[in-house]
DSSP file (Angstrom, degrees, kcal/mol; ACC not computed):
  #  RESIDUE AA STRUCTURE BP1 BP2  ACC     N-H-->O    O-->H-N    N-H-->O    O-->H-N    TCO  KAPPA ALPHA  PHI   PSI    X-CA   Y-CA   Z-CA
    1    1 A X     >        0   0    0      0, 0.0     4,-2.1     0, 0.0     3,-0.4   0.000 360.0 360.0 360.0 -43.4    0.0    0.0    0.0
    2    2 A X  H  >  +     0   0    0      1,-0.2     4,-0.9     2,-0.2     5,-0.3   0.887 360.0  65.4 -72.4 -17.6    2.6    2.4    0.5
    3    3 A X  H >> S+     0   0    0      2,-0.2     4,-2.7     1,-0.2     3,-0.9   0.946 107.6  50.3 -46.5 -49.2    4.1    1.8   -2.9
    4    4 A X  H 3> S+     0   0    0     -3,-0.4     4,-2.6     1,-0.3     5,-0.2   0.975 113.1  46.8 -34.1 -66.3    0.3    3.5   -4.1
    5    5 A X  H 3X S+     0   0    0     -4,-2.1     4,-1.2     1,-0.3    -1,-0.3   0.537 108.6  51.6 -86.1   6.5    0.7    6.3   -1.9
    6    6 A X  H <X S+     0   0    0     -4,-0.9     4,-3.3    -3,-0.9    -1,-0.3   0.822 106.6  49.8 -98.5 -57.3    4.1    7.1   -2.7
    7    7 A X  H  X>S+     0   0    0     -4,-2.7     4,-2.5    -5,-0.3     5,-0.6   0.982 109.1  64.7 -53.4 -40.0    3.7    7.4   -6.4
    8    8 A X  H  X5S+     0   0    0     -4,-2.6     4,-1.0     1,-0.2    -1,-0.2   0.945 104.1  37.4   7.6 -95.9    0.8    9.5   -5.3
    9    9 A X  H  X5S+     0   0    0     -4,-1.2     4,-1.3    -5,-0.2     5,-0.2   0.739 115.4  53.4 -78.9 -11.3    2.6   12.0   -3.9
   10   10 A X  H  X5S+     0   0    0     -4,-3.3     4,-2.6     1,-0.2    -1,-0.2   0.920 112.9  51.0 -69.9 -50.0    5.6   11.8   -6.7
   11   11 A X  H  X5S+     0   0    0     -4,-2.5     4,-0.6    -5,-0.3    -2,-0.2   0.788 110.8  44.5 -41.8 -26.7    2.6   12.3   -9.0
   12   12 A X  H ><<S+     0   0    0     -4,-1.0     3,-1.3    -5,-0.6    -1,-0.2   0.929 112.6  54.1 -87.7 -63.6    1.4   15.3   -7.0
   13   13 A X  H 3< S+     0   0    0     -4,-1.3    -2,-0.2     1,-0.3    -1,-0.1   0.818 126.8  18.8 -27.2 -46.6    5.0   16.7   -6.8
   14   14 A X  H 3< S-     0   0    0     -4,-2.6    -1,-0.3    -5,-0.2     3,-0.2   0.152  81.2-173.9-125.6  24.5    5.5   16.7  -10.3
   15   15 A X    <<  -     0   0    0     -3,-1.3    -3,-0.1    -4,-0.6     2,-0.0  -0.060  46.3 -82.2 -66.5 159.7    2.1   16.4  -12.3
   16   16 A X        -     0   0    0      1,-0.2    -1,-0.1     0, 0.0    -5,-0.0  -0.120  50.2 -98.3 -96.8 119.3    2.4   16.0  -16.0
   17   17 A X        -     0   0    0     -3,-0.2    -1,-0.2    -2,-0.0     2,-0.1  -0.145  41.7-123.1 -46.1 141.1    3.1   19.4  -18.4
   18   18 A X        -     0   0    0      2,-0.0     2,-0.3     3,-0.0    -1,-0.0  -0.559  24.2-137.9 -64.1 149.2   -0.5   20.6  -19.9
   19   19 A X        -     0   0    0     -2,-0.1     2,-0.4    40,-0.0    40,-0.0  -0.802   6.4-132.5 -92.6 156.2   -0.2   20.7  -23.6
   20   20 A X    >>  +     0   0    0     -2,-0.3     4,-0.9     1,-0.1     3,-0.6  -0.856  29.2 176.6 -88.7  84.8   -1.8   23.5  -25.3
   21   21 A X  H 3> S+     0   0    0     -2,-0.4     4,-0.7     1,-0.2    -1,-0.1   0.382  75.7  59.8 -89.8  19.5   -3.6   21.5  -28.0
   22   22 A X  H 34 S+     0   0    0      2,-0.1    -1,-0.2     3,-0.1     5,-0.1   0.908 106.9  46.0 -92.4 -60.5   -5.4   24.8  -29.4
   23   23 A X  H <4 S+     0   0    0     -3,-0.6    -2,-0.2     2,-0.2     5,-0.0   0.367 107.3  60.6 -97.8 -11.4   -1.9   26.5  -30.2
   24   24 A X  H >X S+     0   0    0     -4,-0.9     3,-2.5     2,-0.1     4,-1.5   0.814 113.2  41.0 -67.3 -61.1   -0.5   22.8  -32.0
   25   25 A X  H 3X S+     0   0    0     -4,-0.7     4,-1.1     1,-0.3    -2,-0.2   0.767 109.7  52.3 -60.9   3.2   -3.2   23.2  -34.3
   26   26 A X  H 34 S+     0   0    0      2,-0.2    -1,-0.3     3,-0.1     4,-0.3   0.496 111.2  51.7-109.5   5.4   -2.9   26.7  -34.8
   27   27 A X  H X> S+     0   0    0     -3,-2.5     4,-2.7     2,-0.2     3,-2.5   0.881 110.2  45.4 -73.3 -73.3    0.7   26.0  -35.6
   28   28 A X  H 3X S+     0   0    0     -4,-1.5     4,-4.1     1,-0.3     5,-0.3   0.836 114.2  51.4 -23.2 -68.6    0.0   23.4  -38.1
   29   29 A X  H 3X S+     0   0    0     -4,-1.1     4,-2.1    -5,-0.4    -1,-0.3   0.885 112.5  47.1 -39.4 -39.9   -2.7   25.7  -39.6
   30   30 A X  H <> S+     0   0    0     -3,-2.5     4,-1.8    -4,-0.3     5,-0.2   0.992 112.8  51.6 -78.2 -56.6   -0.1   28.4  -39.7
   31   31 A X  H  X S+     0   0    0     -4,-2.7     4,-2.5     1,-0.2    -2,-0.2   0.886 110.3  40.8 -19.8 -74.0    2.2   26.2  -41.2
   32   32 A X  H  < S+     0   0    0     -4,-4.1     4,-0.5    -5,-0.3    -1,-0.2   0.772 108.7  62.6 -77.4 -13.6    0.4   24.8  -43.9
   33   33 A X  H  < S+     0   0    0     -4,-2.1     3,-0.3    -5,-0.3    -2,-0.2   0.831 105.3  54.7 -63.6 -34.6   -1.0   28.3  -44.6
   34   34 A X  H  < S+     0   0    0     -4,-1.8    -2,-0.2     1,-0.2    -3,-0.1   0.790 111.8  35.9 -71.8 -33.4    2.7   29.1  -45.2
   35   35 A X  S  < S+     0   0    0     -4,-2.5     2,-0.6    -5,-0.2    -1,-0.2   0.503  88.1 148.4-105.0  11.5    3.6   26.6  -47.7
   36   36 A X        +     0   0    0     -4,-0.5     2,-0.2    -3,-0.3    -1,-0.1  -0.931  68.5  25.4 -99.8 130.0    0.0   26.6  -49.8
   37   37 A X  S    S-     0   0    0     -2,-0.6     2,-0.4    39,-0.0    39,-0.1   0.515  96.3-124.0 -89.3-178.7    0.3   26.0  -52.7
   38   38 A X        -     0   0    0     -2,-0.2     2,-0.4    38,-0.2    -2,-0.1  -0.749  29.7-138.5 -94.2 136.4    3.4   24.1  -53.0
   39   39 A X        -     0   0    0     -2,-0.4     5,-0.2    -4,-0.1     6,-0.1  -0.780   7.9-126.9-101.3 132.5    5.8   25.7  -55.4
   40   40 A X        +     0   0    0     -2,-0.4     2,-0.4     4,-0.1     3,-0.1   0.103  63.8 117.3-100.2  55.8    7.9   24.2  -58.0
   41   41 A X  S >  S-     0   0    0      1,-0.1     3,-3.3    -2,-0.1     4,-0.3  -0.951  74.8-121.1-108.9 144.2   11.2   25.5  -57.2
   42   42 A X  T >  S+     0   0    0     -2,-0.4     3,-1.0     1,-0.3     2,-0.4   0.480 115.7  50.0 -23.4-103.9   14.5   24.6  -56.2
   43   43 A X  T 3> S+     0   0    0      1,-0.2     4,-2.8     2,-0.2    -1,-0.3   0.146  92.5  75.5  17.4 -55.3   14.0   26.7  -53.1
   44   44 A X  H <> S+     0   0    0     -3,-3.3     4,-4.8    -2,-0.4    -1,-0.2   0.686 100.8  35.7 -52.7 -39.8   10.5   25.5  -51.8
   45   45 A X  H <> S+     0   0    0     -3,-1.0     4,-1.6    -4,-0.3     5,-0.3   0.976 110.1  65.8 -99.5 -54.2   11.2   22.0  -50.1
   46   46 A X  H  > S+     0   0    0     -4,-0.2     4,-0.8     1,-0.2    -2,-0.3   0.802 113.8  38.2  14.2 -85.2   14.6   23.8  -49.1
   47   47 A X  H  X S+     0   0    0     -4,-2.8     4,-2.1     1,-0.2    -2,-0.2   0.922 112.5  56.8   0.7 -91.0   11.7   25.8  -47.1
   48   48 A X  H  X S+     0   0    0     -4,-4.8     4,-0.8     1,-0.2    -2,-0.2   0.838 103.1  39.2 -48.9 -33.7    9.6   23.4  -46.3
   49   49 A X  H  X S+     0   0    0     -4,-1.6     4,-1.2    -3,-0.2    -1,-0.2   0.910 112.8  50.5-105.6 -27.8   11.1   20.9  -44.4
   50   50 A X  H  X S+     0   0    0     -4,-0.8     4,-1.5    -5,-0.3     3,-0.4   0.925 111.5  57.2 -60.1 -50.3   13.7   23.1  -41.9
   51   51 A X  H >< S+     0   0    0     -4,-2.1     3,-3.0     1,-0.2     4,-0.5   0.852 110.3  45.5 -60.2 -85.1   10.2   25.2  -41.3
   52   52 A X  H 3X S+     0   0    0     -4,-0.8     4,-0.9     1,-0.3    -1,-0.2   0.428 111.1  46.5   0.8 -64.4    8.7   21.8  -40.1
   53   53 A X  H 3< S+     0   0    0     -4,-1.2    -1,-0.3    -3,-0.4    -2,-0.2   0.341 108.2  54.2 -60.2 -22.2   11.1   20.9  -38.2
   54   54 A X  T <X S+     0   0    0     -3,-3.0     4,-1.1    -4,-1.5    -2,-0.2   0.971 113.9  50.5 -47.8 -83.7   11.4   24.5  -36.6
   55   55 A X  T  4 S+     0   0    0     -4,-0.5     4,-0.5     1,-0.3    -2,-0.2   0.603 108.1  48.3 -65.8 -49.3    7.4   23.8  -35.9
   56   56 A X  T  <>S+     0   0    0     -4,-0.9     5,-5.4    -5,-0.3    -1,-0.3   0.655 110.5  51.0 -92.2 -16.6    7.8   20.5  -34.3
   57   57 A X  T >45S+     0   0    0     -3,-0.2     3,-1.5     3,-0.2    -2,-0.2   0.980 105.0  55.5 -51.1 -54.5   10.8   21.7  -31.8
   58   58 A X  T 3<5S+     0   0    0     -4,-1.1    -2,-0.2     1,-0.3    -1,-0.2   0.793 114.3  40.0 -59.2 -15.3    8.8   24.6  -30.5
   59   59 A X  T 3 5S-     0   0    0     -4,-0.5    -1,-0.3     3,-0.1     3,-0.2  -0.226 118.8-117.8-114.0  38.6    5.9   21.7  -29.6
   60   60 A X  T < 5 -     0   0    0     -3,-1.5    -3,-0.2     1,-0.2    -2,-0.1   0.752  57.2 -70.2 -37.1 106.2    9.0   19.5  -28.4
   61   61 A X  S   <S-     0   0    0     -5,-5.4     2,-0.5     1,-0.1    -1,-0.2   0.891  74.4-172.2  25.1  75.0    8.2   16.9  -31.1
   62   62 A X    >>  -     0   0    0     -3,-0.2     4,-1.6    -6,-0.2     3,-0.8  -0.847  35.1-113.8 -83.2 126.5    5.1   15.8  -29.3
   63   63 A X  H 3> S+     0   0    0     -2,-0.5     4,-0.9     1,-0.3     3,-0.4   0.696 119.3  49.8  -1.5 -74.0    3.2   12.5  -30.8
   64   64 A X  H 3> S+     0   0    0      1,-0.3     4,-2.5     2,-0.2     3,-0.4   0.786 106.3  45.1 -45.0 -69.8    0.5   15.0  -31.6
   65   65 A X  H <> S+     0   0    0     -3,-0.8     4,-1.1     1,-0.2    -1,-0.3   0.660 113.0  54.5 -73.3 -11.2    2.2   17.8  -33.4
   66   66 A X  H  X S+     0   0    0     -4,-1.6     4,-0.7    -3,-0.4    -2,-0.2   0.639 110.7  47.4 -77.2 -25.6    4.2   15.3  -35.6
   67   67 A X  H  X S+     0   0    0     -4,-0.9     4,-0.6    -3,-0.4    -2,-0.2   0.896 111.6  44.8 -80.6 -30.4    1.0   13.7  -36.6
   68   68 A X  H >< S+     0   0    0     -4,-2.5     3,-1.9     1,-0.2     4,-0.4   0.974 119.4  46.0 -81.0 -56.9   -0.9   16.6  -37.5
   69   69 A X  H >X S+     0   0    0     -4,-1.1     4,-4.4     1,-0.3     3,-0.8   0.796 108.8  52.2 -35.0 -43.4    2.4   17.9  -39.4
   70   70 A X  H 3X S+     0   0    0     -4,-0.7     4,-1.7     1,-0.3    -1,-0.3   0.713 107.3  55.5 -83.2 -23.5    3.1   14.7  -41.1
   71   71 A X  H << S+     0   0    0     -3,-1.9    -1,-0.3    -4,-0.6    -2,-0.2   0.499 115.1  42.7-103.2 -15.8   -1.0   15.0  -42.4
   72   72 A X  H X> S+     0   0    0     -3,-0.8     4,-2.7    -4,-0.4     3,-0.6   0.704 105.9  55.0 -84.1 -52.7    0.0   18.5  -43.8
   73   73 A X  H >X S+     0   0    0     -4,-4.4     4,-2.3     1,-0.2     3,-0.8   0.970 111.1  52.1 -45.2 -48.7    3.1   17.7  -45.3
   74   74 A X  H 3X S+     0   0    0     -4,-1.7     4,-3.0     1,-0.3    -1,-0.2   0.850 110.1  42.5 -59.1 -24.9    0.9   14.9  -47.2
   75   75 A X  H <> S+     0   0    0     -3,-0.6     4,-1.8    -4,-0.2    -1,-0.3   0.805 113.7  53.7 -96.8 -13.5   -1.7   16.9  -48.6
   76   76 A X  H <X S+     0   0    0     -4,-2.7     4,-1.7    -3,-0.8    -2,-0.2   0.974 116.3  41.5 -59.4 -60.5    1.2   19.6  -49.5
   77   77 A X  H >X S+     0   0    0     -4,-2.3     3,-2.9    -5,-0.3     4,-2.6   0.911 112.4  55.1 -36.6 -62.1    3.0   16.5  -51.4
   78   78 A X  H 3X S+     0   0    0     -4,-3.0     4,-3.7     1,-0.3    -1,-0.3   0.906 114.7  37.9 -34.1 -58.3   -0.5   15.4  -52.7
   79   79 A X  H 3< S+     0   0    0     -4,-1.8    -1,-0.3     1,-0.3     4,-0.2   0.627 110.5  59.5 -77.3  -3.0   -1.0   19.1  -54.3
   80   80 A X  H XX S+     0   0    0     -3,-2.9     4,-4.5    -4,-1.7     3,-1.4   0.839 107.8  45.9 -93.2 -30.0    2.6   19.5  -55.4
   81   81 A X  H 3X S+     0   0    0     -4,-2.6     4,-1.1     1,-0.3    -2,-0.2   0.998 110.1  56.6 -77.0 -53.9    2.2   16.1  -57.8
   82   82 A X  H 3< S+     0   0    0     -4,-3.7     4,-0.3     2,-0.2    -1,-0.3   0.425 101.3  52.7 -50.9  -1.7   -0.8   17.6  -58.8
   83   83 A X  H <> S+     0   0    0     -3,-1.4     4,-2.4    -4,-0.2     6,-0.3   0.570 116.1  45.0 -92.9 -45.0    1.0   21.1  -60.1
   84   84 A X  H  < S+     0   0    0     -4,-4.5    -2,-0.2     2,-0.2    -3,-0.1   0.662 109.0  46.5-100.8  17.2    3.2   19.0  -62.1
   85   85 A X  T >< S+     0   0    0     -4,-1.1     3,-2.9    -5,-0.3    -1,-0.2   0.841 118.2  49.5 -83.9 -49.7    1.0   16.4  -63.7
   86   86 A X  T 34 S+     0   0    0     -4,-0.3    -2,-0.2     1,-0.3    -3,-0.1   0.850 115.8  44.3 -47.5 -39.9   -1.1   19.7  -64.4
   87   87 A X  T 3< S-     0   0    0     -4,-2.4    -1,-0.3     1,-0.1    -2,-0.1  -0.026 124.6 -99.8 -93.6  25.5    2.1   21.0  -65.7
   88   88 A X  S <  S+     0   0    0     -3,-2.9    -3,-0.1     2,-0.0    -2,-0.1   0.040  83.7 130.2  78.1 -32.8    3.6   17.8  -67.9
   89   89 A X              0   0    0     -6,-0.3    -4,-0.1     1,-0.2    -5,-0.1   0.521 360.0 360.0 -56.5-139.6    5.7   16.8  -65.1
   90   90 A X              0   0    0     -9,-0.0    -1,-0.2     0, 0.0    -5,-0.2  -0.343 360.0 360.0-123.3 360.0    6.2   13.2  -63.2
């Protein structure tokens, strides 16, 4: 029984950081606001992916903000293969 009441009180001592989950999506949003549409130049994914990685620090890489990131980078991917089919590309 005292093994219970001691994690208890570590638990009490030390309870568990809040996330903000309001201000991970409004990153992500901010994010993906920044990079649509996807551009086809050198430059873009140069961009993209340090900024990402920026994003996912500030939130340090939480489960959460990596999924939601990883679900904008795809539909950026999606829309960038869809600029160059539109455009002849691969």
């Amino acid at each position: 029984m005292s093994g219970i009441l001691e994690i208890k009180r570590k638990g009490a001592e030390h309870p568990p950081a809040q996330r903000d989950i309001s201000a991970i999506y409004k990153a992500v949003q901010a994010y993906h606001i920044r990079h649509d549409p996807p551009q086809d130049t050198p430059g873009y994914w140069e961009w993209a992916i340090p900024d990402i990685q920026a994003v996912s620090n500030q939130y340090n890489n939480s489960p959460l903000i990596k999924d939601l990131l990883a679900a904008a980078l795809s539909d950026l991917e999606r829309e960038y293969k869809r600029l160059l089919a539109e455009q002849g590309g691969t």
